[in-house]
VOBA-1610 file (N, C-alpha, C; in pm, whole numbers, padded with zeros to 5 digits, always signed):
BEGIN
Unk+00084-00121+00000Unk+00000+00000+00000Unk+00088+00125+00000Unk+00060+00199-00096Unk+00149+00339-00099Unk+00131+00449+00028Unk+00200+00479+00072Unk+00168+00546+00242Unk+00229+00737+00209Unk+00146+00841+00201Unk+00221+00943+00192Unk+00344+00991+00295Unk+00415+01070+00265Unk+00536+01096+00355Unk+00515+01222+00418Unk+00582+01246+00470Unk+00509+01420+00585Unk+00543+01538+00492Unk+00648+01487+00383Unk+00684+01595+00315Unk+00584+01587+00138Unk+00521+01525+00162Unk+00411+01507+00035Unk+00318+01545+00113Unk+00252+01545+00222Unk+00151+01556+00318Unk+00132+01744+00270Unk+00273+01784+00375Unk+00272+01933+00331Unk+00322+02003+00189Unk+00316+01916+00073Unk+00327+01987+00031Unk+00176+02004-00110Unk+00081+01888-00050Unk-00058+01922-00086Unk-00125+01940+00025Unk-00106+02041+00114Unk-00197+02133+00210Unk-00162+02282+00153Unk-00272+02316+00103Unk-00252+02412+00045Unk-00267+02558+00126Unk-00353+02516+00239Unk-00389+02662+00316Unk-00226+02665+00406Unk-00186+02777+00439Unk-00044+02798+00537Unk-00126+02763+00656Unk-00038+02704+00731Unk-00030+02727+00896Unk-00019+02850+00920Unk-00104+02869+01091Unk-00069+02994+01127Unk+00025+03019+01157Unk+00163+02938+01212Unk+00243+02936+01260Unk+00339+03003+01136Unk+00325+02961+01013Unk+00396+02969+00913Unk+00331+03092+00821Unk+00209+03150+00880Unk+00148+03286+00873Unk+00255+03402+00906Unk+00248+03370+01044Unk+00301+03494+01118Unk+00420+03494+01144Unk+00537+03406+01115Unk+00681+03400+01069Unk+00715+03445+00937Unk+00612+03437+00864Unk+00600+03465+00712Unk+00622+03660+00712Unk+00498+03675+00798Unk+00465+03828+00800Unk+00576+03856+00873Unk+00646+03796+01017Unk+00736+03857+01077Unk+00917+03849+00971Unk+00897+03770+00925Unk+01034+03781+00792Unk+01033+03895+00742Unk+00871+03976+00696Unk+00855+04093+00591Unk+00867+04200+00690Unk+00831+04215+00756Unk+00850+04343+00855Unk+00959+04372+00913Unk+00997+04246+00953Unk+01143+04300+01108Unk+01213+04343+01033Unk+01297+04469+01094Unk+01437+04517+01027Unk+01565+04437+01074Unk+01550+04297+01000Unk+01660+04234+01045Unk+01802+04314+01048Unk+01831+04326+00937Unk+01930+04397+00906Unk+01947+04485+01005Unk+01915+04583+01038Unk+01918+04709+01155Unk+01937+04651+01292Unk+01904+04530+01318Unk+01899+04481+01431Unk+01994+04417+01434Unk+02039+04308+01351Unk+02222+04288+01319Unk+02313+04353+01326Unk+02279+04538+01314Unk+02408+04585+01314Unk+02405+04656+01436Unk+02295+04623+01478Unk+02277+04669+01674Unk+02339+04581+01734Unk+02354+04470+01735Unk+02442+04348+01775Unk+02539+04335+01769Unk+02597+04400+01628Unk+02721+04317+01577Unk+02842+04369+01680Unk+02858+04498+01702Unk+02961+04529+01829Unk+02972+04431+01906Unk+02882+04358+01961Unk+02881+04308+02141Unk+02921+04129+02048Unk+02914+04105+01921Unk+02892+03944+01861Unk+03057+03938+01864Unk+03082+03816+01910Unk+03195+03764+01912Unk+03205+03676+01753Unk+03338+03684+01684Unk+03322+03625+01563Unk+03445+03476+01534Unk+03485+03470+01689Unk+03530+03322+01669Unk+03662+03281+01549Unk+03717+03410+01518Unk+03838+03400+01463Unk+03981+03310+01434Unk+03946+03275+01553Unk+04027+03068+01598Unk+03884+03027+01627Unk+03918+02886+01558Unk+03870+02757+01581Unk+03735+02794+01490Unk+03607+02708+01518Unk+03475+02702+01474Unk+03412+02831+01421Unk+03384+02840+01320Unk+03296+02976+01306Unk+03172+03044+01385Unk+03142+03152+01407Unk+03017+03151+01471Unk+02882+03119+01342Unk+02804+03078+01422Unk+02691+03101+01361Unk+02657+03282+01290Unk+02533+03299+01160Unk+02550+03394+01113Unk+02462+03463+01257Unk+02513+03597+01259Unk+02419+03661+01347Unk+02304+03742+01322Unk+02223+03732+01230Unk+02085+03720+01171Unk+02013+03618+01206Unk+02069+03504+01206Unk+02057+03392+01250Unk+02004+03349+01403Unk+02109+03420+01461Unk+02077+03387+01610Unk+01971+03474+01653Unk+01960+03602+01599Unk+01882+03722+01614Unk+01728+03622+01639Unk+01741+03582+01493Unk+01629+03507+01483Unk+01555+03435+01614Unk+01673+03322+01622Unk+01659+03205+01728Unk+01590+03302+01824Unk+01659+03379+01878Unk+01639+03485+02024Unk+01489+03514+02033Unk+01440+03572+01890Unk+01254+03603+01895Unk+01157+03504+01876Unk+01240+03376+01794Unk+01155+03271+01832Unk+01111+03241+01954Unk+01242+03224+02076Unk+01240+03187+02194Unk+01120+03298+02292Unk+01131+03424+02240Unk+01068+03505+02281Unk+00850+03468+02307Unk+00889+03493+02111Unk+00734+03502+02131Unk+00639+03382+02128Unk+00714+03245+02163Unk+00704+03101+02157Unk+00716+03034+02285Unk+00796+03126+02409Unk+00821+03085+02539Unk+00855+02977+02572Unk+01002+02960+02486Unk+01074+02837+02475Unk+01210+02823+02503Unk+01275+02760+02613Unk+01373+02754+02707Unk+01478+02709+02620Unk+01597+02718+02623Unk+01712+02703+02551Unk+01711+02583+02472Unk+01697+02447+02554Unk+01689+02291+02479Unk+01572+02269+02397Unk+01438+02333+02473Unk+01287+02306+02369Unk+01342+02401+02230Unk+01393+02539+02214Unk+01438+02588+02146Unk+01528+02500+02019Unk+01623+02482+02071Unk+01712+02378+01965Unk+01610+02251+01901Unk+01553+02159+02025Unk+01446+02085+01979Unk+01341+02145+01850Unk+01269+02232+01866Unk+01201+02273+01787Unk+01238+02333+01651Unk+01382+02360+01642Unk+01406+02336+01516Unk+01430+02250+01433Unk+01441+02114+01481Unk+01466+01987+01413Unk+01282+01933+01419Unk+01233+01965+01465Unk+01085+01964+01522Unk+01001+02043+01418Unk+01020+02159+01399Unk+00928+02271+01314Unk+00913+02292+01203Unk+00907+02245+01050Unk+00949+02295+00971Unk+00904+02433+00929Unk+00817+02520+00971Unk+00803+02651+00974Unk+00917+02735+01070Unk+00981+02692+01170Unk+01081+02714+01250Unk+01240+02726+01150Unk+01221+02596+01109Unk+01329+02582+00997Unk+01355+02688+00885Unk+01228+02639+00817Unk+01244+02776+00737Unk+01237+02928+00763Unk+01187+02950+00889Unk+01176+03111+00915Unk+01356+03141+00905Unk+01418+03009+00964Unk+01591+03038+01009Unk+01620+03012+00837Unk+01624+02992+00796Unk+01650+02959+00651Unk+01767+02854+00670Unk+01715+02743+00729Unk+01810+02682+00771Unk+01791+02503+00706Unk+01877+02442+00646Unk+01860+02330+00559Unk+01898+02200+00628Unk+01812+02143+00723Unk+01833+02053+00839Unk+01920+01942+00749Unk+01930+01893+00642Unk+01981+01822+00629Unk+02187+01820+00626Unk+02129+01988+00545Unk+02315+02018+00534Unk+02358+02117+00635Unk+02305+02208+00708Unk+02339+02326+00758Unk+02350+02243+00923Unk+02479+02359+00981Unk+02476+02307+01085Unk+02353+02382+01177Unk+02319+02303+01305Unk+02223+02375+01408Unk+02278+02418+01564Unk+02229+02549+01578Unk+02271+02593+01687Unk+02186+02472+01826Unk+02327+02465+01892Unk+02273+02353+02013Unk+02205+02455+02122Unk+02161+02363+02231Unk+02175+02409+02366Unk+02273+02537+02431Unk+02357+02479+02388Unk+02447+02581+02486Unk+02516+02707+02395Unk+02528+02702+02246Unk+02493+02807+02184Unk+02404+02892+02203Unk+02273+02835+02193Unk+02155+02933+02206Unk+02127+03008+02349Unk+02234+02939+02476Unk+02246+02992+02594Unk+02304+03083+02584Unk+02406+03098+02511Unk+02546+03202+02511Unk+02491+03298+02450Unk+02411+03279+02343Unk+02380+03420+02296Unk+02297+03454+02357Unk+02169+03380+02391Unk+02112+03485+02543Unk+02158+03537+02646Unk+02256+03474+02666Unk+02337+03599+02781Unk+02402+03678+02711Unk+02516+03687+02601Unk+02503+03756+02531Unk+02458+03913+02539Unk+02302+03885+02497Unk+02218+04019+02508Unk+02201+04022+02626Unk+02144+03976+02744Unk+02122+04019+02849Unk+02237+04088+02897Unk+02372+04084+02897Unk+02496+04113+02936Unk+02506+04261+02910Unk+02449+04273+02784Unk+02472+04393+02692Unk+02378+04466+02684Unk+02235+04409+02784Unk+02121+04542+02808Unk+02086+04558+02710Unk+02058+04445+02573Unk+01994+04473+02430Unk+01899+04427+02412Unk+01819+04346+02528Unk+01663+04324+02481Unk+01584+04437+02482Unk+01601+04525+02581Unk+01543+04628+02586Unk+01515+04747+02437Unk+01663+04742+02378Unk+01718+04801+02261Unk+01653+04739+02170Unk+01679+04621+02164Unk+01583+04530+02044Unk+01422+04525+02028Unk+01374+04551+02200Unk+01222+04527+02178Unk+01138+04667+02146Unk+01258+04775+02206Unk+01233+04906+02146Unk+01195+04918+01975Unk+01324+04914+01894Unk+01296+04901+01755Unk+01213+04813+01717Unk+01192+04672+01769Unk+01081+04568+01684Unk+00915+04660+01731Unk+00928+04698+01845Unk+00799+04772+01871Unk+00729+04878+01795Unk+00844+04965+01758Unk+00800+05054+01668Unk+00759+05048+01481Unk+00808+04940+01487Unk+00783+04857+01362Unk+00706+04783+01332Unk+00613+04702+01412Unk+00527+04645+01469Unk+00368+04749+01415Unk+00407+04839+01542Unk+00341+04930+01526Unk+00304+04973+01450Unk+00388+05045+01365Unk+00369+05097+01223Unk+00304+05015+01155Unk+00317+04868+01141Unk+00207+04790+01047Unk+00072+04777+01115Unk+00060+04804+01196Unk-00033+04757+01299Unk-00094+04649+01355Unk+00039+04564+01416Unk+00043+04472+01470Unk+00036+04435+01601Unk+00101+04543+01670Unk+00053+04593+01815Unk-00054+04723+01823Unk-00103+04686+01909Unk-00233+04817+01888Unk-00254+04830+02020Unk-00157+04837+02131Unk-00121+04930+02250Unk-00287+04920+02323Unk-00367+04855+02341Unk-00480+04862+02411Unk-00470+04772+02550Unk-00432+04675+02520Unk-00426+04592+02685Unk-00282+04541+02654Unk-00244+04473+02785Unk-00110+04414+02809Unk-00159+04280+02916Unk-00082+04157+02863Unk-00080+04071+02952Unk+00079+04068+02999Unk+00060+03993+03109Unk+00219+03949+03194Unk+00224+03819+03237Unk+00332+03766+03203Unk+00323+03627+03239Unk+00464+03650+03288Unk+00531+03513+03351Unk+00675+03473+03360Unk+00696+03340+03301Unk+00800+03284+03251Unk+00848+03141+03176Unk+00944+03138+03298Unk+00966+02980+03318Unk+01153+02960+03361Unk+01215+02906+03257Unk+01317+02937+03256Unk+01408+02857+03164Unk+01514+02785+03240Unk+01476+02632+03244Unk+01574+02528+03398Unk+01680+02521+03227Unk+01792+02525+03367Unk+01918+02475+03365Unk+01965+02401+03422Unk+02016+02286+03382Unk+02082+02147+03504Unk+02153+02223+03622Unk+02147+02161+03745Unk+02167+02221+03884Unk+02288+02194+03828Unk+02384+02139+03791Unk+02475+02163+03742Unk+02554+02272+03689Unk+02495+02357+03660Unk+02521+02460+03521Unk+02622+02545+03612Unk+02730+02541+03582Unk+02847+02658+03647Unk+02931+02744+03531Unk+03001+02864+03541Unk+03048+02952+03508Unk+03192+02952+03406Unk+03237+03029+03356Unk+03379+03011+03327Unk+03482+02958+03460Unk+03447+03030+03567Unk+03503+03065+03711Unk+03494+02895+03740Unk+03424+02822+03691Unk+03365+02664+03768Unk+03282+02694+03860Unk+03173+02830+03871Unk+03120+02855+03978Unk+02988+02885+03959Unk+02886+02833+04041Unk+02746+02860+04049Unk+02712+02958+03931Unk+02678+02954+03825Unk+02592+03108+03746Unk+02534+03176+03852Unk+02589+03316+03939Unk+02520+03393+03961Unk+02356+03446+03927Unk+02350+03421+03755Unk+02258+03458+03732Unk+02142+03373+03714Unk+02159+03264+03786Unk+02045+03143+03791Unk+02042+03136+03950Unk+01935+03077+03978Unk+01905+03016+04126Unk+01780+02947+04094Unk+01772+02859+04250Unk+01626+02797+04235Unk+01491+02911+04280Unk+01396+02769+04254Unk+01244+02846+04279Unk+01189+02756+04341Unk+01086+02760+04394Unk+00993+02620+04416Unk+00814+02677+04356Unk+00797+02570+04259Unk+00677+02658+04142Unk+00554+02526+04170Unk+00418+02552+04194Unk+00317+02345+04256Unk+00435+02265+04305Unk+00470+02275+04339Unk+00585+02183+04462Unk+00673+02106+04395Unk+00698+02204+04293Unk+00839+02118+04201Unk+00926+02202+04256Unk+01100+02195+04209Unk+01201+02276+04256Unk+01250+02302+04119Unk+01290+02445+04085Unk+01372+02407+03912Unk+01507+02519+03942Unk+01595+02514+03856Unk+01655+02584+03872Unk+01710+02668+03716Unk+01715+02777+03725Unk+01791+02881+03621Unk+01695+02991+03611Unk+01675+03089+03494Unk+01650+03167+03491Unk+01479+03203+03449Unk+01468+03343+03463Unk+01295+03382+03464Unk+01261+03447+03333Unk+01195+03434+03221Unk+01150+03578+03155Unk+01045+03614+03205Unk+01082+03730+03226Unk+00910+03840+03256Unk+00893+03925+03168Unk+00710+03857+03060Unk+00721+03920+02911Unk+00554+04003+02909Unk+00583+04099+02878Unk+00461+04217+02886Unk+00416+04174+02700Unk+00265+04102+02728Unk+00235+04051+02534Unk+00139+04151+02582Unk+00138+04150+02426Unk+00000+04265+02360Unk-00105+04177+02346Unk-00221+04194+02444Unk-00323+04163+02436Unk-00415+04154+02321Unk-00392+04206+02237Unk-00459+04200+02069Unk-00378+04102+01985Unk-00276+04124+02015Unk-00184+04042+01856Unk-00099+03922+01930Unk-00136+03931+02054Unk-00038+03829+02135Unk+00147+03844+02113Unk+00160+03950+02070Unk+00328+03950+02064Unk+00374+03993+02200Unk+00498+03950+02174Unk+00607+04015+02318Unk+00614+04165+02281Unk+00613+04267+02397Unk+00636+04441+02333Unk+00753+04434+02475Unk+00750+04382+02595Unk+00918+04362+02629Unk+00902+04252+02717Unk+01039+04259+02759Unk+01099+04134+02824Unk+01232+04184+02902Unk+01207+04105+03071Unk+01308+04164+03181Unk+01337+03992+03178Unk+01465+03989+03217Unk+01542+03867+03242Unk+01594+03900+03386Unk+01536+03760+03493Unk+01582+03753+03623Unk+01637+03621+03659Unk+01675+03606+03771Unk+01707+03467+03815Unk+01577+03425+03840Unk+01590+03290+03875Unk+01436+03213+03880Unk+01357+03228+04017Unk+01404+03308+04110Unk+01374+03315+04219Unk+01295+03446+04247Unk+01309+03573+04131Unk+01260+03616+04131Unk+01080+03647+04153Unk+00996+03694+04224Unk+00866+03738+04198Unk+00849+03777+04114Unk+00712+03685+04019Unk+00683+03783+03927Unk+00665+03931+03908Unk+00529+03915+04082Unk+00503+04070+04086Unk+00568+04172+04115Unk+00737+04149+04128Unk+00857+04250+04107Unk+00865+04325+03972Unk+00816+04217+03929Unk+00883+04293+03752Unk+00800+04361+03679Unk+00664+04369+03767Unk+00501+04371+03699Unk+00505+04499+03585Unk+00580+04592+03693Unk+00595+04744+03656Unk+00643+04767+03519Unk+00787+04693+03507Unk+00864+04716+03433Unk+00826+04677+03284Unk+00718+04580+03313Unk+00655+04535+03130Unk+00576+04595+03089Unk+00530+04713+03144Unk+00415+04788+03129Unk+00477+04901+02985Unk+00399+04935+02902Unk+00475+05038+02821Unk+00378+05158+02825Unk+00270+05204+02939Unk+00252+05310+02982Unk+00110+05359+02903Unk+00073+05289+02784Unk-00069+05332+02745Unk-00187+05209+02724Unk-00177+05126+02814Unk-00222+05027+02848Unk-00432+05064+02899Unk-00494+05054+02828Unk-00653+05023+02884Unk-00653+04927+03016Unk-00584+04845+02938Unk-00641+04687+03068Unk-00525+04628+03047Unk-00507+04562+03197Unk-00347+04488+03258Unk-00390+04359+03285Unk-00383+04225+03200Unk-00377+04120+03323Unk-00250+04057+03308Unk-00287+03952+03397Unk-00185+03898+03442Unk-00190+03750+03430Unk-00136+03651+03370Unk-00194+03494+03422Unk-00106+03439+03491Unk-00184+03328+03583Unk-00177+03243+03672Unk-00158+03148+03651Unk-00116+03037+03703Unk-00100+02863+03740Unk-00204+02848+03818Unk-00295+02783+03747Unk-00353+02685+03825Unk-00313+02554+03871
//
């Protein structure tokens, strides 16, 4: 019996995924370029040994993780996982190499190091905007963790400062927090504070707010 393959499957589905909607639209809008060369100062380019990855590239990875609320390993996973993921990276799973785990860690600290999410969610906001994709009426707030093996230590061999535990329904995890202010209309991220995991949400409540907000919520764990 002839059995279709996943790649004959999609390629007589003719309507797009939404997923492959709004990666589509976010390819046409973002000023990648502009945002690469906001980076490129602080990007290390690996001059001995391995090349870096392109840094358009990682840019990428970084807003996937963002507006997908996906921790460093689900991250890497989901690109061998997504093929709308794949292609947003323009990335050819069979020949191209893939950024791991601990790549996609480094460049998130990276920016956090360098105080450029803020910088970055500034410009994607105003761009956004302009198409009218955010429409500034309500704001939700959530927090993600992103666990790191209790393991995870420093150049130093020492604890990451910037991780600790939590205790979240009576699990224990350990590493870091995003606290992400989405636009209640279009569901995008408009910013994002990076804490250790121990942090309170309702510390950061303030800080995701972008000041012309109708209505604030907030979600919960049940």
């Amino acid at each position: 019996m002839f059995q279709l393959s996943f790649a004959s499957f999609t390629k007589k589905k003719k309507t797009p995924l939404r997923a492959e909607q709004f990666l589509k639209e976010m390819e046409s809008v973002v000023p990648w370029t502009k945002i690469s060369k906001l980076i490129k100062p602080h990007y290390y380019s690996n001059k001995t040994g391995r090349p870096s990855y392109r840094l358009e590239l990682m840019v990428k990875v970084y807003c996937l993780q963002q507006w997908y609320n996906l921790g460093d390993l689900p991250m890497e996973e989901a690109i061998y996982d997504r093929r709308s993921f794949a292609d947003f990276l323009g990335i050819d799973l069979m020949n191209d190499p893939i950024p791991d785990e601990t790549t996609i860690l480094n460049f998130r600290h990276l920016f956090e190091k360098n105080d450029l999410p803020k910088r970055i969610f500034q410009l994607l906001n105003s761009y956004l905007e302009g198409k009218g994709l955010i429409m500034r009426a309500g704001t939700i707030v959530d927090a993600t963790i992103i666990q790191a093996p209790s393991s995870t230590k420093n150049q130093d061999k020492k604890r990451d400062p910037e991780m600790s535990s939590t205790k979240k329904n009576n699990t224990y995890y350990f590493g870091m927090k995003a606290h992400r202010g989405v636009d209640s209309k279009s569901g995008l991220v408009h910013s994002c504070e990076i804490t250790t995991a121990k942090v309170a949400d309702r510390q950061m409540f303030a800080d995701l707010l972008h000041g012309e907000e109708k209505a604030v919520l907030e979600t919960r764990d049940t």
